[in-house]
C-alpha positions in Angstrom: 92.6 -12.7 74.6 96.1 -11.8 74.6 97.9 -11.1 78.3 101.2 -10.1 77.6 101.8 -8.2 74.2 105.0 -6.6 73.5 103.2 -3.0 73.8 102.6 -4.1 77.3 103.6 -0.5 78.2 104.9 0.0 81.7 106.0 -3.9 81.5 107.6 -4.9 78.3 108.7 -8.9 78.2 112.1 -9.6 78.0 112.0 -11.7 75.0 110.6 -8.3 72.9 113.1 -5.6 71.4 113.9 -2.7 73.6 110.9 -0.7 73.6 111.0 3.1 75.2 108.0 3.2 77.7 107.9 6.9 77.1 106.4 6.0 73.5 103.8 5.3 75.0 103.3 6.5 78.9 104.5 9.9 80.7 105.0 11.1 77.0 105.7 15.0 76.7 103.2 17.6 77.6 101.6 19.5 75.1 98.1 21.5 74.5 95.2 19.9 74.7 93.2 20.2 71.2 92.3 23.8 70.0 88.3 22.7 69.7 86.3 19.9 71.4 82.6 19.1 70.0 80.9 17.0 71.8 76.7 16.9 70.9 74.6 18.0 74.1 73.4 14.3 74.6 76.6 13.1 74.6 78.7 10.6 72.4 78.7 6.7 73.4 80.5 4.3 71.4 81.9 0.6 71.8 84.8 -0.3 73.6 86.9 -2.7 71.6 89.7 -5.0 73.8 93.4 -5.4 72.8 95.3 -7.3 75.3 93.2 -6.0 78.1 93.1 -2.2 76.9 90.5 -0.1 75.6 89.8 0.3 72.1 88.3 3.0 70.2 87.5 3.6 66.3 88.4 7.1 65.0 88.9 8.8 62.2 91.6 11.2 61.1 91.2 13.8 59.0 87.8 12.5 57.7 89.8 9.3 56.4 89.7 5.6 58.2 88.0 4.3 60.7 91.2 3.3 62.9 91.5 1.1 65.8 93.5 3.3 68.7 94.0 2.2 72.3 91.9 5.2 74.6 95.1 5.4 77.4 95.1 7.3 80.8 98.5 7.1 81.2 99.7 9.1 77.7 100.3 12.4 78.2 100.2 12.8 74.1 98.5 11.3 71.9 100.5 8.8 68.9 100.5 7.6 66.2 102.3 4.9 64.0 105.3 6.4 61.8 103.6 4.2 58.9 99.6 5.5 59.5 101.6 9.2 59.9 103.1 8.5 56.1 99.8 7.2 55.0 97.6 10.5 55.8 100.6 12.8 54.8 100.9 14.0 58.5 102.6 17.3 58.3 105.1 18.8 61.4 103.5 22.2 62.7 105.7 24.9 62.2 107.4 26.5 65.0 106.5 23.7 67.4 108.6 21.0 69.2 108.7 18.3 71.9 111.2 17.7 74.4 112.9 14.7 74.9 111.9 12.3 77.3 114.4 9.9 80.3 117.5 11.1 77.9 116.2 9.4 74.4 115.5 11.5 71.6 112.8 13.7 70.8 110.0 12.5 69.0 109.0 13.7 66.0 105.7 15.5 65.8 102.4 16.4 63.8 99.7 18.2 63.5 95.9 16.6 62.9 93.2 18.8 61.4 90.6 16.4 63.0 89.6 13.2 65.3 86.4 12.1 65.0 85.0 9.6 67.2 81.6 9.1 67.0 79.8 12.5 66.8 82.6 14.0 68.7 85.0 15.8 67.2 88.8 16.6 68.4 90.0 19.8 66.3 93.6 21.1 66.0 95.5 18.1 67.7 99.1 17.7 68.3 100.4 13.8 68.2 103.6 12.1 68.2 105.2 9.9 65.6 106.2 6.9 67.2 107.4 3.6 65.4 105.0 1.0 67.0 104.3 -0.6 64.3 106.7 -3.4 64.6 105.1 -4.2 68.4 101.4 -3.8 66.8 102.0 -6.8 64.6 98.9 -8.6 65.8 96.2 -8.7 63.1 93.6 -5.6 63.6 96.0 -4.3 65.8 95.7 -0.5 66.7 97.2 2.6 64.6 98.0 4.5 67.7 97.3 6.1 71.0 94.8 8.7 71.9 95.4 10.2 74.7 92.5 10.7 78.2 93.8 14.2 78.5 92.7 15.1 75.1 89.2 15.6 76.4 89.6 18.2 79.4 86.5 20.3 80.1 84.4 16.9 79.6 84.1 13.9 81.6 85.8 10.5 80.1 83.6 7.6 80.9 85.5 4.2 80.3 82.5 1.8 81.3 84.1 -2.1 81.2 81.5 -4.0 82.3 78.7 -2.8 79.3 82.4 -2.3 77.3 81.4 1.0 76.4 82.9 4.7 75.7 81.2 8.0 76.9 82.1 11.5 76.1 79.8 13.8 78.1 79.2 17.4 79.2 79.9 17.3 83.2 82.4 17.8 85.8 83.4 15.7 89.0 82.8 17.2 92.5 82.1 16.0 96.0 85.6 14.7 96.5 85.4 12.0 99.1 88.8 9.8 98.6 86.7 7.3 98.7 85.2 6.7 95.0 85.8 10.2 94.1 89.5 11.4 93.8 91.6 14.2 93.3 95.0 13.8 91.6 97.8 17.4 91.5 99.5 19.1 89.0 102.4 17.4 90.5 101.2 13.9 89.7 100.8 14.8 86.4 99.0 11.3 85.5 95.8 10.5 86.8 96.6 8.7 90.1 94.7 6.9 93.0 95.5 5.8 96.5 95.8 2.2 97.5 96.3 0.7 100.7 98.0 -2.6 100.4 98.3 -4.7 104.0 98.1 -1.5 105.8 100.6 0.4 104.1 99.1 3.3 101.6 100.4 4.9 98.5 99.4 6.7 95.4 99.3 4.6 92.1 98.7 6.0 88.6 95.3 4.5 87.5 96.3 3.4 83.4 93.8 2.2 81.0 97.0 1.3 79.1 98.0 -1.2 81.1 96.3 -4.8 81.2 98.1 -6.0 84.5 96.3 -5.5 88.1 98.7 -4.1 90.5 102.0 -3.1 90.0 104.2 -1.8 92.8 107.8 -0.3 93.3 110.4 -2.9 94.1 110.7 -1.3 97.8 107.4 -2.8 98.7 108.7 -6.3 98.9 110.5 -5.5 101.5 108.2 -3.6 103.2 104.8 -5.1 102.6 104.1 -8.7 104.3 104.0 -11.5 101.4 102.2 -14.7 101.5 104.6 -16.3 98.8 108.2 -15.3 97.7 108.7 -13.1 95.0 109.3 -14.6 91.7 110.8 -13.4 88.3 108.4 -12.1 85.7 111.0 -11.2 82.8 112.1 -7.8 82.5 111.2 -4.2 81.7 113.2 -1.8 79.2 112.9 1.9 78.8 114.9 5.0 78.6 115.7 4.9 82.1 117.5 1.0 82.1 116.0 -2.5 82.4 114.0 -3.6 85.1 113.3 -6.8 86.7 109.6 -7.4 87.6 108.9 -9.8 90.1 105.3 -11.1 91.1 104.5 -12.2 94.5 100.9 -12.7 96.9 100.8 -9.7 99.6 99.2 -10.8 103.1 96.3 -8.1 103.6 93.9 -6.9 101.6 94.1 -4.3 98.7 91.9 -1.7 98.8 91.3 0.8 96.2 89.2 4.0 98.3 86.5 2.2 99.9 86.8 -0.9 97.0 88.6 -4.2 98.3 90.1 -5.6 95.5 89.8 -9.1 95.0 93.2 -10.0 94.0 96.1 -11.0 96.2 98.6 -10.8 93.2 101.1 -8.0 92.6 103.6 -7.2 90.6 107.0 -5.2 91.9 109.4 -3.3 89.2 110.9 0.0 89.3 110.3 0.3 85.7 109.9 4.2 84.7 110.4 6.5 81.5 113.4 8.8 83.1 114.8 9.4 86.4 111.9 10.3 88.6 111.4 6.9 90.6 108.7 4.5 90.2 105.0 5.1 91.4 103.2 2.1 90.3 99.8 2.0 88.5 96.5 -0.1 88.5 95.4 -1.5 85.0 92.9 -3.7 83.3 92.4 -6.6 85.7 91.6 -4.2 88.4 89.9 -1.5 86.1 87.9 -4.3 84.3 85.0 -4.7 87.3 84.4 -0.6 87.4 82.9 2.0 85.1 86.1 4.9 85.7 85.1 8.8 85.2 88.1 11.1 84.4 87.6 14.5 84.7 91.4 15.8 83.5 90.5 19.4 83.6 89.8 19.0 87.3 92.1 16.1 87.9 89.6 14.0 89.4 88.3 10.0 89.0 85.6 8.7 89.9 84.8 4.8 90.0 81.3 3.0 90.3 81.4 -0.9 90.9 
C-alpha cells in the first residue's frame, strides 16, 4: 500500500508540484446538502484504502460508481475538474465561495444527487478542484466527499472490519475520554492528546494516512528520545513547510487510549494564516472504529 502519495494532504513531499492543502483540507464552508435519506436500518458499505484513507463508491447523479476518499478534515466536498466535465456539472446561480490562505476561489457546482449505498445526499454543493494530475495512480479516486455532509446522522468509519456506516443516532454522555466534543471555533473535528505530559487539541483527519503530526513548537518543548530529522517539505497557500520526524519520550495518549507509537511528525504546515494545530490520521485511526456526530460536534472512538 502506498505511504506517501502526492495527495498526502496536510503533508505534501517535496519532490511533488505545489499542491494547495486547502484543495483538499479546511476548504470553504458551505451548506450541508438540502436532503439526507438514510433507510431506518441504516446504510453499511465497504471501506476501500488509498494510501491509508478511506474509500467509498458513490454515484453522482445516478451515473458511476466512483471511488472518493470519505475525509474528516474537508469542510467541502470536491471533485476532479475532469469527472466535473464528464457529468456536465453546472455552477448554481447566485452562489459563490470564498477564497481560501490568499489563493483563488474555487470554482463551484451544484450535484442533483450522491448515492452511496441506499443513502442518498440531495442538493450538494462541491468544489472543482484539479486533482487529477496528483490522482494518477491507477483506480485512483474522482474526489472528496466531505464527513460534514452527513450532519443530523452519525458517521461510523469502522477500520478494523474496513467498513462504512450511515446511521440514525446522535452522541451524548461526553466524557473526554472516548467521547468528545469539538466548538464552532475549531471548525474541524478535533481531539485532545497528551503527549509526554504536555496536552493539546489535534484535528482528528481520515484524510490523512500519517499518525501524529504536531506544530514545530513542540520540539522544543516536548522531551525527544532522538533528534529531529528532515522529512521533505509541505507546500500550501500559506508557504512551504519543513516537516521533521522525531521519537517523543512519554507516552501519547489519545483520551484514555495510549497510543502505541513513539513517532511524530513536526510542521507548521496550514491552508492560510491561522497557525498550525496538528491532526491524528490513518496510523493512529486504523486500530479504532471513529463516530462523528458533526451536527453535535462530537467523536466517539471504540478500540
Amino acid at each position: 500500500m502506498p505511504r506517501q502519495l502526492p495527495i498526502s494532504i496536510l503533508l505534501v513531499a517535496s519532490a511533488v508540484p505545489t499542491v494547495v492543502q486547502a484543495e483538499m483540507h479546511a476548504g470553504p464552508q458551505v451548506p450541508v446538502p438540502a436532503g439526507i435519506r438514510v433507510p431506518k436500518n441504516g446504510v453499511t458499505i465497504p471501506m476501500q484504502d488509498f494510501g491509508g484513507r478511506p474509500v467509498v463508491e458513490l454515484k453522482i447523479n445516478d451515473q458511476g460508481p466512483y471511488r472518493f476518499i470519505l475525509d474528516s478534515g474537508a469542510t467541502i466536498t470536491m471533485v476532479t475538474d475532469e469527472l466535473s466535465r464528464e457529468l456536465s456539472l453546472n455552477s448554481p446561480t447566485g452562489m459563490r465561495v470564498a477564497a481560501v490562505g490568499g489563493g483563488p476561489a474555487p470554482a463551484i457546482v451544484a450535484i442533483r444527487e450522491v448515492r452511496i449505498g441506499d443513502a442518498t445526499l440531495q442538493d450538494l454543493i462541491a468544489a472543482i478542484m484539479p486533482l487529477g494530475n496528483l490522482l494518477k495512480e491507477k483506480n485512483a479516486p474522482r474526489g472528496v466527499l466531505s464527513a460534514a455532509s452527513f450532519a443530523g446522522y452519525l458517521l461510523i468509519y469502522d477500520y478494523p472490519r474496513k467498513r462504512i456506516s450511515i446511521r440514525e443516532g446522535e452522541l451524548e454522555h461526553v466524557d473526554s475520554k472516548s467521547v468528545f466534543q469539538y466548538t464552532e471555533d475549531q471548525v474541524l473535528p478535533t481531539v485532545p492528546v497528551r503527549i509526554a505530559g504536555h496536552d493539546t487539541h489535534v484535528h482528528l483527519d481520515t484524510g490523512s494516512p500519517f499518525g501524529l503530526t504536531l506544530p514545530v513548537r513542540f520540539l522544543s518543548e516536548l522531551p525527544l528520545a532522538s533528534p529531529p530529522k528532515e522529512s521533505g517539505k509541505a507546500r500550501t497557500h500559506a508557504g512551504e513547510f519543513p516537516v521533521s520526524i522525531a521519537r517523543v519520550d512519554g507516552a501519547i495518549e489519545l483520551g484514555k487510549y495510549k497510543i502505541d507509537t513513539q513517532e511524530v511528525r513536526f510542521s507548521d504546515a496550514r491552508p492560510g494564516p491561522a497557525p498550525a494545530v496538528g491532526n491524528i490520521g490513518y496510523e493512529v485511526l486504523r486500530h479504532f472504529v471513529v463516530t462523528l456526530d458533526s451536527k453535535n460536534r462530537c467523536i466517539r472512538l471504540d478500540r
